[in-house]
N, C-alpha and C positions, 0 to 999 in steps of 0.2 A: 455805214459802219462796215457792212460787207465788202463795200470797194477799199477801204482801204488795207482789207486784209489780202485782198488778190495779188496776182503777179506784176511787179512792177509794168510788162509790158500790157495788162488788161488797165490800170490806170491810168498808163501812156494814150492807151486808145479810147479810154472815155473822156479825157480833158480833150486829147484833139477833137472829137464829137460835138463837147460842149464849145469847143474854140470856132467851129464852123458856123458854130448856128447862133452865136453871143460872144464872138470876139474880134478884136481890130489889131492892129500891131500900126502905130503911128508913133515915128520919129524915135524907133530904136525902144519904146514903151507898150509893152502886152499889156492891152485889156478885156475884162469881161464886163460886161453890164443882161443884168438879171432883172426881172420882174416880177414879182410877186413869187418868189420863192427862197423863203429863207433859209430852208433845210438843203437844198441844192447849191447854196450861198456858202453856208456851213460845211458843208461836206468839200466845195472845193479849194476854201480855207485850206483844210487838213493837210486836203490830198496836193494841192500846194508844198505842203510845208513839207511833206511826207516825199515829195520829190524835191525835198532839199531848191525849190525856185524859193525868191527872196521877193517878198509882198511888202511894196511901197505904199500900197493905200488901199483901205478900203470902207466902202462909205454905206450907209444906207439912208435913203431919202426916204423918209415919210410923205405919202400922197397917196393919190389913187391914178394910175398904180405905187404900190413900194418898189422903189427901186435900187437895188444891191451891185454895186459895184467893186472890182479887184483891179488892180493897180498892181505887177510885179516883173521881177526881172526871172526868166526861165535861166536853167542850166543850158550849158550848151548842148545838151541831151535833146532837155526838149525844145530849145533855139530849131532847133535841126529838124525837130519832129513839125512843130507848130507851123513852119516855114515851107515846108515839103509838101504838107495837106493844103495850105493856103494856094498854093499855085496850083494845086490839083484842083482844086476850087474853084480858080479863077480859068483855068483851062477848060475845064467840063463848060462853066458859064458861057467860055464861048465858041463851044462846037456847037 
């Protein structure tokens, strides 16, 4: 609830946080896959919606673990964001 009253830019940088450590970008399609955390699941729901990105799917599997997944198209905002941190990602990985 607190996140999504911060500054657009502290939201910006908690979704890329969470896109580092639970997200893939295959074939022009942003995902997140989650585990056992429905409140974390819920909150990036919002905070989705709350940066105007448009969520194509999202699912939750019953098992052990539960697993929560997001399905959606970012803005070009955060196209740019998500995109910038992933190669910083994959860069770091390989120094």
């Amino acid at each position: 609830e607190r996140l999504l009253k911060a500054s657009e830019n502290k939201q910006l940088s908690f979704l890329a946080g969470q896109f580092l450590t639970s997200g893939t970008i295959s074939e022009e399609k942003y995902k997140l896959s989650l585990y056992n955390s429905s409140e974390r699941f819920e909150c990036l729901i919002k905070l989705l919606q709350n940066l105007h990105c448009e969520i194509s799917r999202q699912e939750v599997v019953e098992g052990i673990p539960y697993g929560f997944f997001i399905e959606f198209e970012p803005t070009e905002e955060v196209k740019e964001m998500l995109e910038r941190e992933s190669l910083n990602k994959n860069k770091l990985a390989r120094e």
